[in-house]
C-alpha positions as CSV (number, residue, x, y, z in Angstrom):
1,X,-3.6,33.5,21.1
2,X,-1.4,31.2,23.7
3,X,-3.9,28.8,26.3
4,X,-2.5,28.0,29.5
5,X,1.2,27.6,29.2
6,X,2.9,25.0,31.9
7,X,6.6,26.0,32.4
8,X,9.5,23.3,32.7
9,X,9.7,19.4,32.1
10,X,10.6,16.5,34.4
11,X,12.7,15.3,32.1
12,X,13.6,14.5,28.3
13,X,13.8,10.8,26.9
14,X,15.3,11.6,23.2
15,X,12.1,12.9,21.5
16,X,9.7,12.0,24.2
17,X,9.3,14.6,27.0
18,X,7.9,13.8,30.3
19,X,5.9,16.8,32.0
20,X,3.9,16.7,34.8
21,X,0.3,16.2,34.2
22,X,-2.3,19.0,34.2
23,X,-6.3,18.1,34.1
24,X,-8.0,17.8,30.8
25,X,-5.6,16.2,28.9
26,X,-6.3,13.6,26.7
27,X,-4.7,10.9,24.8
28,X,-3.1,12.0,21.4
29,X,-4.1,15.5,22.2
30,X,-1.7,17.7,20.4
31,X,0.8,19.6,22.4
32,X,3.0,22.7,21.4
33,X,6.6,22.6,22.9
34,X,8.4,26.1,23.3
35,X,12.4,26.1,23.6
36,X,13.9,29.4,25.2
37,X,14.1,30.9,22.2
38,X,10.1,30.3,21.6
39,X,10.9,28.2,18.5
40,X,7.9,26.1,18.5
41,X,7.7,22.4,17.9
42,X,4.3,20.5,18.1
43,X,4.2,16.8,19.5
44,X,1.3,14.8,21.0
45,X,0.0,13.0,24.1
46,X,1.4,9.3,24.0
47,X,0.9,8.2,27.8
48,X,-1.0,9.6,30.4
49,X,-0.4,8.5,34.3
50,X,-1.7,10.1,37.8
51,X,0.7,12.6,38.0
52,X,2.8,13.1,34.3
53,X,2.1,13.0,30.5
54,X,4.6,11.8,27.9
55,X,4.8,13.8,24.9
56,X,6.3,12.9,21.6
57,X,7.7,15.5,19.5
58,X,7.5,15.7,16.0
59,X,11.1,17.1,15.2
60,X,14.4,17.3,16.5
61,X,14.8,18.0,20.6
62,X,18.0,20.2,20.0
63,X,17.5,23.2,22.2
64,X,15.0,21.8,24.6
65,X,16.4,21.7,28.1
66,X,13.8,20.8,31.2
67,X,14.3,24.1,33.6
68,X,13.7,26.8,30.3
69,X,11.0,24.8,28.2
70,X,7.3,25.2,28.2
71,X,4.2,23.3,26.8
72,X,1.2,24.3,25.8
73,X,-1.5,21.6,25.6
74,X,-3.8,22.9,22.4
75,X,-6.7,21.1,23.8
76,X,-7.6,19.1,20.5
77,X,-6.7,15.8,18.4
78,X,-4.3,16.4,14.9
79,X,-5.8,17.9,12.6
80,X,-5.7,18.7,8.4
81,X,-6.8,21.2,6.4
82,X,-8.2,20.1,3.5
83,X,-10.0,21.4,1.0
84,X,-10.1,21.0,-3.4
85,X,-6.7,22.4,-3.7
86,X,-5.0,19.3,-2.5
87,X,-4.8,18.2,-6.2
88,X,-1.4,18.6,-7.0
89,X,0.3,19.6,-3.8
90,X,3.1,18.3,-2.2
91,X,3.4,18.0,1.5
92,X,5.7,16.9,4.5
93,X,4.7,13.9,7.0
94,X,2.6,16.6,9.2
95,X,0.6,17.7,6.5
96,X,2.4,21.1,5.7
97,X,2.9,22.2,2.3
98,X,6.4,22.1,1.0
99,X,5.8,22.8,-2.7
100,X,6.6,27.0,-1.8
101,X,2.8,27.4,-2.4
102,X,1.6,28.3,0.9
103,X,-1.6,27.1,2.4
104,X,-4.3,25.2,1.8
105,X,-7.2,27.6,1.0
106,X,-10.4,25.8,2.9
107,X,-12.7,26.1,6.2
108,X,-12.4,22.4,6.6
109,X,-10.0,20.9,9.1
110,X,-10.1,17.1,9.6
111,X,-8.8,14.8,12.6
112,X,-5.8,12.9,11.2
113,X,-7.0,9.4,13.1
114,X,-9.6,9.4,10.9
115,X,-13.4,8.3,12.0
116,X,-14.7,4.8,12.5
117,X,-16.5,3.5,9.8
118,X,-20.2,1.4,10.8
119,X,-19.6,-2.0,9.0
120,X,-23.3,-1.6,8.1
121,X,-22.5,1.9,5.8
122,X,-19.8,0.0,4.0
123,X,-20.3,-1.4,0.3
124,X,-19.1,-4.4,-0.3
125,X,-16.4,-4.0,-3.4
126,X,-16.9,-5.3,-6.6
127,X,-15.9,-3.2,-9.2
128,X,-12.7,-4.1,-11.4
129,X,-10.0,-2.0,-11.3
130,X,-7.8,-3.0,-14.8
131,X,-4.1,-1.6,-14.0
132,X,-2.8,-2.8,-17.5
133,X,-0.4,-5.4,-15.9
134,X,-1.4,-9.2,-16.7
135,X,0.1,-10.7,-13.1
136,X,-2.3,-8.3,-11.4
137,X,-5.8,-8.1,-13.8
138,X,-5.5,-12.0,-14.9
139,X,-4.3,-13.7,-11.8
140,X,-4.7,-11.5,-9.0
141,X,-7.5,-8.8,-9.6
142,X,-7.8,-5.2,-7.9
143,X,-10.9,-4.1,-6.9
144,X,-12.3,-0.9,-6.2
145,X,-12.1,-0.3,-2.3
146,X,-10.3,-3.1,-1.8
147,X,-6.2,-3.1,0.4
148,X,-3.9,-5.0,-1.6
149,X,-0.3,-4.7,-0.8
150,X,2.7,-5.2,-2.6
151,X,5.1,-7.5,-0.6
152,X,8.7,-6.7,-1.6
153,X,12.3,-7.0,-0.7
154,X,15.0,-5.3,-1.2
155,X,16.6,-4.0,-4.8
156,X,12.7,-5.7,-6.0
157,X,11.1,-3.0,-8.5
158,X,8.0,-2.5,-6.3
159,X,8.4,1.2,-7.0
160,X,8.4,1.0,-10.6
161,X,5.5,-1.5,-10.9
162,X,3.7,1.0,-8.3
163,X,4.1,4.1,-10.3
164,X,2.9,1.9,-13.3
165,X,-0.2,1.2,-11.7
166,X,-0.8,4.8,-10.7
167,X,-0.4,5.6,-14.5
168,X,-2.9,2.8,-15.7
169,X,-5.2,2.1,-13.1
170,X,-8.9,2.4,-14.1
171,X,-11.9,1.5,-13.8
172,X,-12.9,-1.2,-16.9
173,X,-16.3,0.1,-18.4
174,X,-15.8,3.5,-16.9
175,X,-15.0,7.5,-17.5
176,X,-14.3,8.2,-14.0
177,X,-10.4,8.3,-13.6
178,X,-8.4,7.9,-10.3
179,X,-6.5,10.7,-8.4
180,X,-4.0,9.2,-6.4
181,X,-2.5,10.1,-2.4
182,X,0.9,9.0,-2.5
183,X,2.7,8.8,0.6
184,X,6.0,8.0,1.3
185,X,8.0,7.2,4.7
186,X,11.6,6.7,5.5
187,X,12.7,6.7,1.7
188,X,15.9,8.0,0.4
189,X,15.5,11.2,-2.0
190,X,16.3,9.5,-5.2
191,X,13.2,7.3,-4.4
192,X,11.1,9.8,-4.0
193,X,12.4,11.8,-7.2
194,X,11.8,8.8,-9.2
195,X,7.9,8.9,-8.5
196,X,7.8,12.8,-9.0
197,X,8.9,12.3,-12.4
198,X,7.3,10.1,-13.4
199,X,3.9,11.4,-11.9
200,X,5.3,14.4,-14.0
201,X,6.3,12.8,-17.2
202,X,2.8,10.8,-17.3
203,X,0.5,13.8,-16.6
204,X,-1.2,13.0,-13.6
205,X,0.7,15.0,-11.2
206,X,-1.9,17.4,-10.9
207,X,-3.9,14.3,-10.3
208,X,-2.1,13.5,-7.6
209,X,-1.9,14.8,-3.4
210,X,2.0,14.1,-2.3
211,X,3.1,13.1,1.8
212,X,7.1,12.8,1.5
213,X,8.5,12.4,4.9
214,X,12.0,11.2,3.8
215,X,14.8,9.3,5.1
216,X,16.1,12.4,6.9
217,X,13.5,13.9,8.3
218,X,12.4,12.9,11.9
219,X,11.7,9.3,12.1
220,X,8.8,9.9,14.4
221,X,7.2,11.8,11.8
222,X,6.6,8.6,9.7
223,X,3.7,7.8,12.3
224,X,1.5,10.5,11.1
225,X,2.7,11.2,7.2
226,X,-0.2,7.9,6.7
227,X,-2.4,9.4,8.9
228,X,-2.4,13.0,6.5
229,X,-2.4,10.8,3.3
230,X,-5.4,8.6,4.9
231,X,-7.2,12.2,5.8
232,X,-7.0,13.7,2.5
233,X,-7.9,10.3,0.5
234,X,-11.1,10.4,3.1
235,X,-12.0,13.7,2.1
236,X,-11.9,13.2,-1.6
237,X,-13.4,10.2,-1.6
238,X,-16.3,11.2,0.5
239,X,-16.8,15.0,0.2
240,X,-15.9,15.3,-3.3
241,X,-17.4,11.5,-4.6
242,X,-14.0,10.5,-6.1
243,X,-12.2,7.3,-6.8
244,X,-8.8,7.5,-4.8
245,X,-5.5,5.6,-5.2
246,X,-3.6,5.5,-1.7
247,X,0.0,4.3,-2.4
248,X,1.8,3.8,0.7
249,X,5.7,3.2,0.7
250,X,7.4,2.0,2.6
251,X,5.1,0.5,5.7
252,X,8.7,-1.6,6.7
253,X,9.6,2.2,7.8
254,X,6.9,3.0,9.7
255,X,6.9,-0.1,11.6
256,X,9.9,0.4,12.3
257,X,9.3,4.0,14.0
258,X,6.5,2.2,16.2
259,X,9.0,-0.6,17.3
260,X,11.0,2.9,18.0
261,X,8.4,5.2,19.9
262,X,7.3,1.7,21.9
263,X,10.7,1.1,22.7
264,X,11.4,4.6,24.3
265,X,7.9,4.2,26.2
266,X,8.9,0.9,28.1
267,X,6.4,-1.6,26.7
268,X,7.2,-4.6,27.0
269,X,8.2,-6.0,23.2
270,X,6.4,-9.1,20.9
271,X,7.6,-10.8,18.5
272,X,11.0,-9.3,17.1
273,X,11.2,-6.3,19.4
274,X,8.0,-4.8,17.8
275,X,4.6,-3.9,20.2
276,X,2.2,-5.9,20.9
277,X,-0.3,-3.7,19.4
278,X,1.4,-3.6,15.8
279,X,-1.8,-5.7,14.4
280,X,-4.0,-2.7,15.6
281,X,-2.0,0.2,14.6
282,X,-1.9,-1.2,11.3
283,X,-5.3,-2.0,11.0
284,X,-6.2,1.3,12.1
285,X,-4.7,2.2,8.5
286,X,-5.5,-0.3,6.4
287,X,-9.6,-0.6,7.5
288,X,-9.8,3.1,6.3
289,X,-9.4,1.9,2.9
290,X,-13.2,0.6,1.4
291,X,-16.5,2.2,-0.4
292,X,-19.2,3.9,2.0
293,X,-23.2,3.8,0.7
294,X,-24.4,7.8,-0.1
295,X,-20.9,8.3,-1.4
296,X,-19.7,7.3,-5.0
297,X,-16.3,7.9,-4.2
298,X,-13.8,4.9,-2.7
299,X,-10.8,4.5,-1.1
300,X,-8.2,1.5,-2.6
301,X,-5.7,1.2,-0.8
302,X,-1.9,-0.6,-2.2
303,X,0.6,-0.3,0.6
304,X,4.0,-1.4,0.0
305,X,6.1,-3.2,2.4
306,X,9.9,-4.5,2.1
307,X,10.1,-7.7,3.9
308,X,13.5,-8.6,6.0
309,X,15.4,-10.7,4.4
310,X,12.9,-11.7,1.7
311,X,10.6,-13.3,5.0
312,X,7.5,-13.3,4.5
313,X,6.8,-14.3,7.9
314,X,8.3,-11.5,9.0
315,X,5.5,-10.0,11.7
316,X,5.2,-6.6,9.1
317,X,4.1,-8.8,5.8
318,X,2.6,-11.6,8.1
319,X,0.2,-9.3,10.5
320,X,-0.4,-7.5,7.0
321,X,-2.0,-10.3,5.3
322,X,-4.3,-11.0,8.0
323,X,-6.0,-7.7,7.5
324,X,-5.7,-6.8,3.5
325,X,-7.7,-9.1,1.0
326,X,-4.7,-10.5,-0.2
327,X,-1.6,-9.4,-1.2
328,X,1.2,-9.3,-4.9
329,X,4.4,-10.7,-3.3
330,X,7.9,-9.9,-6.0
331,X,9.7,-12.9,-6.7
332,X,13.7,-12.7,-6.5
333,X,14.3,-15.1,-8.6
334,X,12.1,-14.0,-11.3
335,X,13.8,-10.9,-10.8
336,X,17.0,-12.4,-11.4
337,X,15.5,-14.2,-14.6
338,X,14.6,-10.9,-16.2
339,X,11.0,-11.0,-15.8
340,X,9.1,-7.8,-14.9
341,X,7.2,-7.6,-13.2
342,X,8.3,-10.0,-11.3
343,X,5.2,-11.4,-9.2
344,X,5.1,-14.6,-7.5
345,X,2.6,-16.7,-9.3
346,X,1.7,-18.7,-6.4
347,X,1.9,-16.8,-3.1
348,X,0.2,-13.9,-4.4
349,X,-3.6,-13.4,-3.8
350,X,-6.5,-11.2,-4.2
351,X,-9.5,-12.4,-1.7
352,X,-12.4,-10.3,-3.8
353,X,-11.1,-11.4,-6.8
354,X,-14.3,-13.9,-7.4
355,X,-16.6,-11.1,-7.0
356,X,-15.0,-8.8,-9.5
357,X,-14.8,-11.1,-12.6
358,X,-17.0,-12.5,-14.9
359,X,-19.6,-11.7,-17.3
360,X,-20.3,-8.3,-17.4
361,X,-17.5,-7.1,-15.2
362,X,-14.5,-8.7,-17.2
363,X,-14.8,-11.6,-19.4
364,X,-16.8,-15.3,-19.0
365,X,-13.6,-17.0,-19.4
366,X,-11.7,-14.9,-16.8
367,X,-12.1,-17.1,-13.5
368,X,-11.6,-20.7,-15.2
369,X,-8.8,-19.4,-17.5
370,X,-7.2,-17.9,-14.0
371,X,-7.9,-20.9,-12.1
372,X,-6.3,-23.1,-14.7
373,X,-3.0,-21.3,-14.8
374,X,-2.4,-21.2,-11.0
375,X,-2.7,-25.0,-11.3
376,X,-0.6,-25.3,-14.2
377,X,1.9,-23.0,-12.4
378,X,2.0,-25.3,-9.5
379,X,3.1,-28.3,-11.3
380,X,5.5,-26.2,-13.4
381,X,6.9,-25.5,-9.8
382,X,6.8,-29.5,-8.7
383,X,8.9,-30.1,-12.3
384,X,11.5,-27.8,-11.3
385,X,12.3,-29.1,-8.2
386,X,12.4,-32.7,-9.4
387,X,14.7,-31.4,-11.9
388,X,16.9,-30.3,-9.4
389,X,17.2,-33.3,-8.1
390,X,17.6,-35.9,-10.9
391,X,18.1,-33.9,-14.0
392,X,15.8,-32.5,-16.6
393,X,16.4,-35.3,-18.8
394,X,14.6,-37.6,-16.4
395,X,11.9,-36.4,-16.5
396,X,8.9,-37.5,-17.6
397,X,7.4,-36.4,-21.0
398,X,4.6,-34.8,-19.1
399,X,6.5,-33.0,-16.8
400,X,9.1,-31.6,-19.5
401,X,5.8,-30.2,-21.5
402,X,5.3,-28.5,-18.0
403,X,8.6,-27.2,-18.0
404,X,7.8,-26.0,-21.2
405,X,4.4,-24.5,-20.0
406,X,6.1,-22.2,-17.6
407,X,9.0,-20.9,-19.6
408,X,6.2,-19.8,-22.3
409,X,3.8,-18.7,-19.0
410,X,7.0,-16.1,-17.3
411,X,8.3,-14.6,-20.8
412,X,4.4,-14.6,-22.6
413,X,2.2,-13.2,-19.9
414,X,4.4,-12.2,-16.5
415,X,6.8,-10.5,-18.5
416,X,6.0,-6.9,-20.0
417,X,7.4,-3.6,-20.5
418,X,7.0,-0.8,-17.8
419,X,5.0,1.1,-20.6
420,X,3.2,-1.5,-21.3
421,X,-0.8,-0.8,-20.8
422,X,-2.6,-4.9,-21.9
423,X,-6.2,-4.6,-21.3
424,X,-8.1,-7.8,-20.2
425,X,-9.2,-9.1,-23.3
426,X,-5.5,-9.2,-24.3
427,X,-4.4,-10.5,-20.9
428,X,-6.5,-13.2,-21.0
429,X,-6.2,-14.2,-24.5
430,X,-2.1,-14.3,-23.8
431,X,-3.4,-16.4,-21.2
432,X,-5.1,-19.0,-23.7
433,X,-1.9,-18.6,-25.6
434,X,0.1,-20.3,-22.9
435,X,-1.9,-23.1,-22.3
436,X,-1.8,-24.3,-25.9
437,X,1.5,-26.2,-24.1
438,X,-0.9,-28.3,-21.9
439,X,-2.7,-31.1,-23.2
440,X,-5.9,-30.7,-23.6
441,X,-7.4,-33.6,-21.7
442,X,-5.3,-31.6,-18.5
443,X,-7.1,-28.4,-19.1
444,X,-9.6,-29.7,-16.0
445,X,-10.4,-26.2,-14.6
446,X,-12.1,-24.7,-17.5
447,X,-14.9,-25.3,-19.3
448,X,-15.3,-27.5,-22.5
449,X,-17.7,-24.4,-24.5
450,X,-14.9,-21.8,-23.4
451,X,-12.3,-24.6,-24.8
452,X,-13.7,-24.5,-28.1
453,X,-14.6,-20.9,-28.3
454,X,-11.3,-19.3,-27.2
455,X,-8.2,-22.3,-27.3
456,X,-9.4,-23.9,-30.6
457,X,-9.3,-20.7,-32.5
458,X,-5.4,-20.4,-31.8
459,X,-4.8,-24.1,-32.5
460,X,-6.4,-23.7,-35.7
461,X,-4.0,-20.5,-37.0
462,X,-1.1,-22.2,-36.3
463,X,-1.9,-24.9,-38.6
């Protein structure tokens, strides 16, 4: 049953329509759009004035024409279905199934925008997430509930290390496994193939809730395929207590469809033609990552993000960083070398790393034997660029055993195979392994008992 139907539009503005305004309509309402042929297409509210409403349409304006169109306003916010059967379904960027296996069988229909979360009812993460990968457990830790994202660039195997991670990803000390909410926005097919395989191949696609709104499909609809992935991950996490893995590919693209939408609107463009709002609008997807109390379930979010022309000031990576707790940036260069992954060793960060390592969570050693390779790492950086300058055979002997040192660090523990699955102990022990090329009167960061207990043991095989 039809509401009140309002016939004709002012005008049409690509996939914005402007109709005049009718009371009791609200922002972000949702809004069905009838051609003459009464094909339907749904849109929402995005701008409200005295005497007209702007609606965006989710879908293709071929057809409309202002004298023979009509609008319906539904009266309500987006919303989802959702229910248990999400495991192992694949949907478009509006939350409609595409797999050929009809509906969602459930009563329970939840707002896409999601709810705001009290600061007070959050739980402050601390539980280690081990993904298998040594760049990621021994240098840059994942937490449960925490937002990571993987900053990228172009031809950069983000989408390979992320489907790794998807495969290995667990909780250390722990029989409660991960289902995953992939989403993707604004990829080509072949990308999207790639991570249906493999979710396939691996056995966790019935694990794992799908959001594919590809490279040709509306551009618009990239906007809400996020919100759908967010709602579902919500309703796992919190209705059915389990731990969810929200990957996110390829936030570049859905930026980009804001910069689009705001441009169509008239707002007056920030910093490289994007809105001013981008830092809220992305927050608004990020902050619904996190761990609630009365809920054992999570939310962990790892968004990933192609930065233009490698920058990672870019307002996308740079607006990014200030909300996540940290972020794995991809190295070109190490790329280039052969190394995969190929993760930055010092731009790269994890902000709750501290607070998820240690005794009882990973290993003593973990945080001084971290610590010490970051430094190490940093004057294996300083070596190369002198050695730009004057040659590598002026160098100092101290600096040419630090040369040395990262050689032995990017090919021993950065570099592993995709199938590769290293658990901590193994991580950090290759770690140890490494910094048998630093003197030991240089190893300032760790601790003289965890010297002798883990470094001295090595020492002593090789002799």
């Amino acid at each position: 049953m039809r509401g009140i139907e309002y016939r004709g539009l002012s005008r049409i503005e690509g996939p914005v329509v402007i109709t005049e305004r009718v009371r009791n309509v609200g922002f972000n309402e949702v809004v069905a759009v009838y051609d003459r042929e009464e094909r339907r297409r749904l849109g929402r509210v995005i701008d409200l004035s005295k005497d007209w409403a702007a609606v965006q349409i989710f879908g293709s304006n071929a057809g409309l024409s202002a004298e023979d169109a009509y609008v319906e306003f539904l009266g309500k916010p987006m919303t989802m279905r959702v229910g248990p059967g999400l495991l192992g379904r694949v949907f478009n960027g509006l939350g409609e199934p595409i797999d050929g296996y009809g509906d969602i069988f459930s009563s329970i229909c939840l707002d896409v925008n999601g709810l705001p979360i009290n600061p007070y009812a959050r739980v402050y993460p601390r539980d280690f997430i081990q993904t298998g990968i040594s760049a990621i457990d021994g240098m840059n830790t994942l937490i449960r509930g925490q937002k990571l994202p993987i900053f990228s660039g172009n031809g950069l195997p983000h989408n390979r290390l992320a489907a790794q991670i998807v495969r290995q990803a667990k909780i250390l000390n722990s029989d409660e496994s991960f289902v995953v909410v992939f989403c993707a926005m604004g990829v080509k097919y072949d990308v999207a193939r790639f991570f249906l395989d493999d979710f396939e191949k691996s056995g966790v696609l019935s694990n794992v809730v799908v959001f594919l709104s590809l490279a040709d499909a509306p551009s618009l609809e990239r906007l809400i395929a996020p919100r759908c992935a967010l709602t579902s991950a919500e309703y796992l996490a919190y209705h059915e207590n389990m731990h969810v893995l929200v990957v996110m590919t390829d936030m570049t693209n859905y930026c980009e469809a804001l910069r689009e939408v705001s441009s169509i609107r008239g707002e007056v463009p920030s910093r490289k033609g994007y809105p001013g709002y981008l830092y809220s609008d992305l927050a608004s997807l990020y902050e619904r990552a996190g761990k609630i109390v009365d809920s054992s379930g999570s939310i962990t979010q790892i968004p990933i993000l192609t930065m233009p022309n490698d920058d990672i000031s870019h307002p996308i990576p740079d607006l990014s960083g200030y909300i996540t707790e940290g972020q794995i940036v991809l190295d070109r260069e190490l790329s280039q070398k052969g190394v995969y992954p190929p993760v930055a060793g010092l731009p790269s960060l994890s902000r709750l790393m501290k607070d998820g390592i240690g005794p009882g969570m990973t290993r003593e050693d973990h945080k001084d034997v971290s610590s010490q390779l970051f430094a190490a790492y940093s004057k294996v950086k300083q070596a190369r660029n002198l050695s730009s300058i004057i040659g590598e055979e002026e160098l100092s002997a101290g600096d040419k055993q630090y040369l040395k040192f990262g050689e032995k660090f990017e090919q021993l523990f950065l570099s592993q195979g995709e199938t590769e699955n290293r658990s901590i102990e193994r991580t950090l022990d290759l770690g140890w392994t490494a910094l048998t090329e630093i003197p030991r009167d240089e190893l300032l960061r760790i601790k003289s008992e965890f010297i002798n207990k883990y470094l001295d043991p090595i020492l002593k095989s090789r002799n």
